[in-house]
Every structure is written in C-alpha cells, then in structure tokens.
C-alpha positions, 0 to 999 in steps of 0.5 A, a space after each residue: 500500500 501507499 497510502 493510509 489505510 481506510 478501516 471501512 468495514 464493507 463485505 467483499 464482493 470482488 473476486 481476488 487470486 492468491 498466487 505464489 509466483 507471477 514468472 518463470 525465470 532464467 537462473 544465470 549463474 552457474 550452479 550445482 543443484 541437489 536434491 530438493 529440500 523436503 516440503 513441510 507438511 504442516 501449515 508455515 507463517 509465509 506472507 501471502 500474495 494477493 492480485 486484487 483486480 479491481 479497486 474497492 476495500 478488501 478484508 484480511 481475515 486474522 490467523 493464527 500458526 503454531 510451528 513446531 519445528 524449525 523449516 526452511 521455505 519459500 516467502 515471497 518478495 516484491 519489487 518494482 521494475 522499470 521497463 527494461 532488462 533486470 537481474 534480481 534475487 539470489 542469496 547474496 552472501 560475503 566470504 573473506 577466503 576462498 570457499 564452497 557453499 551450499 545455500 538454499 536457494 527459492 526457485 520457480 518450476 513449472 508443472 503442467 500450467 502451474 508454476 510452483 515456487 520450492 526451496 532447493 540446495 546448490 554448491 557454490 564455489 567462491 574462489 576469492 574473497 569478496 561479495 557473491 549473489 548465488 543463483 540471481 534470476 533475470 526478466 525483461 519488462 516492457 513497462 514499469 510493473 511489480 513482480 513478484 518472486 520467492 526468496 528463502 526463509 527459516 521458520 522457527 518453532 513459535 506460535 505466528 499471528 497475523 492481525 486482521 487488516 483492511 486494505 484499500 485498492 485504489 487501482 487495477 491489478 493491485 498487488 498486496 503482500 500480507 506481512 509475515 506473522 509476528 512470531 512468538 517464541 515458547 517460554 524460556 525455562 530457567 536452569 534449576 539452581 544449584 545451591 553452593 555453600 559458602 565458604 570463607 577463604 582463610 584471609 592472608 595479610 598481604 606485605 604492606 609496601 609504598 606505592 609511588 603516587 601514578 602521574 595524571 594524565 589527561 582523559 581523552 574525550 569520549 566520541 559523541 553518542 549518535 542523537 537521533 530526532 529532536 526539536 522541530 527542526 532536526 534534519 535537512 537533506 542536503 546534494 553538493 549539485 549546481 542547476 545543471 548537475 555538476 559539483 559545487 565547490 567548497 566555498 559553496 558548499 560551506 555557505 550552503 551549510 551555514 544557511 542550514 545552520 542559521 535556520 536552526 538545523 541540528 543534521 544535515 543528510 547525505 545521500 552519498 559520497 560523490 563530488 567530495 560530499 563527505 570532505 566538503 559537507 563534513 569539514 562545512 558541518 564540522 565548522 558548523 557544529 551541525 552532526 551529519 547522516 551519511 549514506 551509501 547510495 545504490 544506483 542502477 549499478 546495483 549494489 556492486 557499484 556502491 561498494 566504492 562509497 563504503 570505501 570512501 566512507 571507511 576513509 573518512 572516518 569522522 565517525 564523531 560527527 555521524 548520527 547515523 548511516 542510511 545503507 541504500 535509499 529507496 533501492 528497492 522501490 526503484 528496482 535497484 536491489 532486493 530486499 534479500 541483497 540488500 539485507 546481506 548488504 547492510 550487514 556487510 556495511 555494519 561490519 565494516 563501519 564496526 571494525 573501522 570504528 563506527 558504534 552508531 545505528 545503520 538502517 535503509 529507508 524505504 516507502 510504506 509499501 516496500 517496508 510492509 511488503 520486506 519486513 521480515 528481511 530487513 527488519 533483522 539487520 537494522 538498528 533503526 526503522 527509515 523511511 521516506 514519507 511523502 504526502 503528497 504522492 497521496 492523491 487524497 492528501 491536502 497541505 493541511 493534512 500533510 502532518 497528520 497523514 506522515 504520523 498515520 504512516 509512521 505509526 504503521 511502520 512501527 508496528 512492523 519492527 517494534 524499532 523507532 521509526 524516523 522519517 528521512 525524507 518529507 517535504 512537499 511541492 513549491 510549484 509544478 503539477 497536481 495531484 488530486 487534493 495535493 496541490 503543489 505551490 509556495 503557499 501550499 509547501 508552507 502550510 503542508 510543512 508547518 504541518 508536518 513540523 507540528 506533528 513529527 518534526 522532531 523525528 523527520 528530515 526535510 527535503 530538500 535545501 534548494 530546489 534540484 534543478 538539475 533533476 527531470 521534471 519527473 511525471 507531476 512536473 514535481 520533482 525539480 520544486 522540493 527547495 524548502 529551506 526559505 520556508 524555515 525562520 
C-alpha cells in the first residue's frame, strides 16, 4: 500500500487470486543443484500474495500458526521494475577466503500450467574473497510493473499471528503482500539452581609496601553518542549539485551549510559520497557544529557499484560527527536491489563501519509499501526503522493534512519492527503539477510543512535545501520544486 489505510468495514464482493509466483525465470549463474529440500507438511507463517483486480476495500481475515519445528521455505518478495532488462534475487552472501557453499536457494518450476515456487540446495564455489549473489534470476519488462518472486526463509518453532487488516485498492491489478506473522517464541525455562555453600577463604595479610603516587594524565574525550530526532527542526537533506548537475565547490558548499545552520538545523543528510560530499559537507558541518547522516547510495549499478562509497566512507572516518548511516535509499522501490541483497548488504556495511570504528545505528529507508511488503528481511539487520514519507504522492492528501497523514504512516511502520521509526525524507511541492487534493505551490509547501513540523518534526528530515534543478521534471512536473529551506525562520 501507499497510502493510509481506510478501516471501512464493507463485505467483499470482488473476486481476488492468491498466487505464489507471477514468472518463470532464467537462473544465470552457474550452479550445482541437489536434491530438493523436503516440503513441510504442516501449515508455515509465509506472507501471502494477493492480485486484487479491481479497486474497492478488501478484508484480511486474522490467523493464527503454531510451528513446531524449525523449516526452511519459500516467502515471497516484491519489487518494482522499470521497463527494461533486470537481474534480481539470489542469496547474496560475503566470504573473506576462498570457499564452497551450499545455500538454499527459492526457485520457480513449472508443472503442467502451474508454476510452483520450492526451496532447493546448490554448491557454490567462491574462489576469492569478496561479495557473491548465488543463483540471481533475470526478466525483461516492457513497462514499469511489480513482480513478484520467492526468496528463502527459516521458520522457527513459535506460535505466528497475523492481525486482521483492511486494505484499500485504489487501482487495477493491485498487488498486496500480507506481512509475515509476528512470531512468538515458547517460554524460556530457567536452569534449576544449584545451591553452593559458602565458604570463607582463610584471609592472608598481604606485605604492606609504598606505592609511588601514578602521574595524571589527561582523559581523552569520549566520541559523541549518535542523537537521533529532536526539536522541530532536526534534519535537512542536503546534494553538493549546481542547476545543471555538476559539483559545487567548497566555498559553496560551506555557505550552503551555514544557511542550514542559521535556520536552526541540528543534521544535515547525505545521500552519498560523490563530488567530495563527505570532505566538503563534513569539514562545512564540522565548522558548523551541525552532526551529519551519511549514506551509501545504490544506483542502477546495483549494489556492486556502491561498494566504492563504503570505501570512501571507511576513509573518512569522522565517525564523531555521524548520527547515523542510511545503507541504500529507496533501492528497492526503484528496482535497484532486493530486499534479500540488500539485507546481506547492510550487514556487510555494519561490519565494516564496526571494525573501522563506527558504534552508531545503520538502517535503509524505504516507502510504506516496500517496508510492509520486506519486513521480515530487513527488519533483522537494522538498528533503526527509515523511511521516506511523502504526502503528497497521496492523491487524497491536502497541505493541511500533510502532518497528520506522515504520523498515520509512521505509526504503521512501527508496528512492523517494534524499532523507532524516523522519517528521512518529507517535504512537499513549491510549484509544478497536481495531484488530486495535493496541490503543489509556495503557499501550499508552507502550510503542508508547518504541518508536518507540528506533528513529527522532531523525528523527520526535510527535503530538500534548494530546489534540484538539475533533476527531470519527473511525471507531476514535481520533482525539480522540493527547495524548502526559505520556508524555515
């Protein structure tokens, strides 16, 4: 979904389709496969997929799972291609040595005119060290679309719920991805105590002797603890680019921050390490005295082409101005990864900011739908719930209610790691196109923004400093207007 739920209590009336795959694809990667893992006989908490045809308010009936034993098996995973040829899924995996592994991997066979997604072994031979995604799929779309695929995942024993839920469908062929069931793990029994007698030890008096009196020394100054939200004015986005895209000096860079800071800003975010962002921005923020989120941008390159960005972060090191790092943004919304990969991903980049010295959280950021729909993969290797809320892509949404609307949102997203939720881009059109009662304009970015500082300002980074003339105008003729900053005292 991508916007706030209606609970409107209506009988269903529409026919709908329940699948487990939409494609059969073409595995490219050389593999050895073994036998398939035996499928469970016993009903598992997988996230259903759901094609509702037409628009109108669907039921979710509640459920209830008790899983005895720990079973490997097939989930479901969406993402959203855009027209063209893509690679996606595998289990991505990092190895320090050379090695052989063998991974389940979740795959689509065909019996007769039934696909059927199964969990099968293969042996993969890494010969160096490095990052490998084992058994990848690739499609070619002819239009942007939403597909959806299995990945594996390991059930543990527990009693699974799933809360009822009412979803509005507000467009054709609408794909709805319940959320995997919230586990609830069986009661842990503490070991019986042992009672052990006390025993006095015989006491020796040790030889009293002078002890020299050691030098002072100074304390080092301990690194700042990272402070995420705050105030009304917590975070500003912030891209080193002229009009017509190229880099901006350090002169310029250093005045832009400054505005920032006048404003009142405590956090400036940066997306990526590109145009010396980390150098410039960081030595501006420095001066400043404003604290920085830094991010790994992942591109159409994938997450191969990111790998330089943890490179160039590791040797910046100014972990003492970090507040936090925001592996990938909106890599799964745009096609660019999946949440598998990028899970493996997060957990790669954690380790190595941990080893260079970094101790401060690190998450992704993704819109509502993408987070629902991949809780289960990502949850696990974030510190913090990101996401990127924007009410005006909500048709339904006017400026006044612009606040009201991210909290909703946020709210929803709480739910789904039980992890503090923060908002790390929102903000609202000063000019361009329409989008039903989001009306775009200067007076209109006004009362959405007062709106949003209103109700969650402390915990939302507002995008963006200027407007990014160096962008397409996108299809509302929106996305160059986002500039913000002048709407702050």
């Amino acid at each position: 979904m991508t916007g706030e739920p209606t609970l409107v209590p209506e009988p269903v009336t529409e026919k709908t389709t329940t699948i487990r795959s939409t494609s059969y694809t073409t595995v490219t990667v050389s593999v050895t496969p073994t036998e398939a893992v035996q499928t469970p006989t016993e009903a598992l908490p997988t996230p259903i997929v759901t094609v509702y045809p037409t628009p109108g308010t669907y039921t979710v009936e509640p459920t209830t799972i008790i899983v005895t034993k720990e079973t490997t098996v097939c989930a479901a995973t969406t993402t959203g291609l855009s027209p063209g040829e893509h690679t996606y899924g595998g289990v991505t995996t990092v190895v320090d040595s050379p090695a052989t592994l063998t991974v389940p991997i979740a795959t689509v066979k065909p019996e007769g005119s039934t696909f059927t997604s199964v969990i099968e072994k293969t042996t993969y031979v890494c010969p160096t060290e490095g990052t490998y995604t084992i058994a990848p799929s690739t499609t070619s779309v002819s239009k942007s679309t939403v597909i959806v695929y299995p990945t594996p995942a390991i059930i543990t024993s527990g009693t699974y719920t799933q809360p009822g839920a009412t979803v509005t469908v507000t467009e054709t062929d609408y794909v709805y991805v319940c959320p995997t069931p919230t586990g609830i793990e069986p009661p842990k029994v503490d070991p019986p105590k042992v009672e052990i007698p006390d025993v006095e030890p015989p006491k020796a008096e040790p030889p009293k002797t002078e002890q020299p009196t050691p030098p002072k020394q100074d304390k080092p100054e301990p690194p700042k603890t990272p402070q995420i939200g705050g105030g009304e004015k917590w975070g500003m986005t912030y891209s080193p680019y002229t009009d017509d895209g190229q880099c901006k000096g350090a002169g310029d860079v250093k005045a832009d921050i400054a505005i920032i800071k006048q404003k009142g800003f405590k956090t400036v975010r940066v997306y990526s390490s590109d145009c010396d962002g980390l150098k410039n921005i960081g030595n501006a923020c420095k001066e400043y005295g404003l604290r920085m989120i830094i991010g790994v941008f992942i591109s159409n390159t994938g997450i191969e082409g990111a790998q330089k960005q943890v490179t160039d972060i590791v040797e910046w090191g100014q972990w003492n101005m970090v507040d936090l790092v925001v592996v990938g943004n909106e890599a799964i919304f745009q096609g660019h990864a999946d949440a598998t990969s990028l899970a493996s991903f997060i957990g790669s980049c954690k380790a190595t900011f941990k080893k260079a010295g970094y101790n401060g959280p690190v998450t992704t950021t993704e819109p509502l739908n993408i987070w629902q729909a991949n809780a289960s993969k990502l949850c696990g290797v974030i510190d913090i719930l990101g996401a990127n809320i924007h009410p005006f892509f909500n048709s339904d949404v006017s400026p006044a209610d612009a606040g009201k609307f991210v909290k909703g949102q946020m709210d929803i997203l709480h739910g789904l790691c039980n992890k503090k939720v923060i908002n790390l881009e929102t903000g609202w059109p000063n000019g361009g196109g329409n989008n039903g009662k989001a009306i775009s304009g200067q007076s209109e970015q006004v009362t959405a923004i007062k709106s949003i500082v209103k109700a969650v300002g402390s915990d939302s980074v507002f995008f963006s400093f200027r407007d990014d003339r160096w962008k397409e105008p996108g299809p509302l003729g929106v996305e160059q207007n986002w500039g913000c900053i002048n709407v702050f005292g």
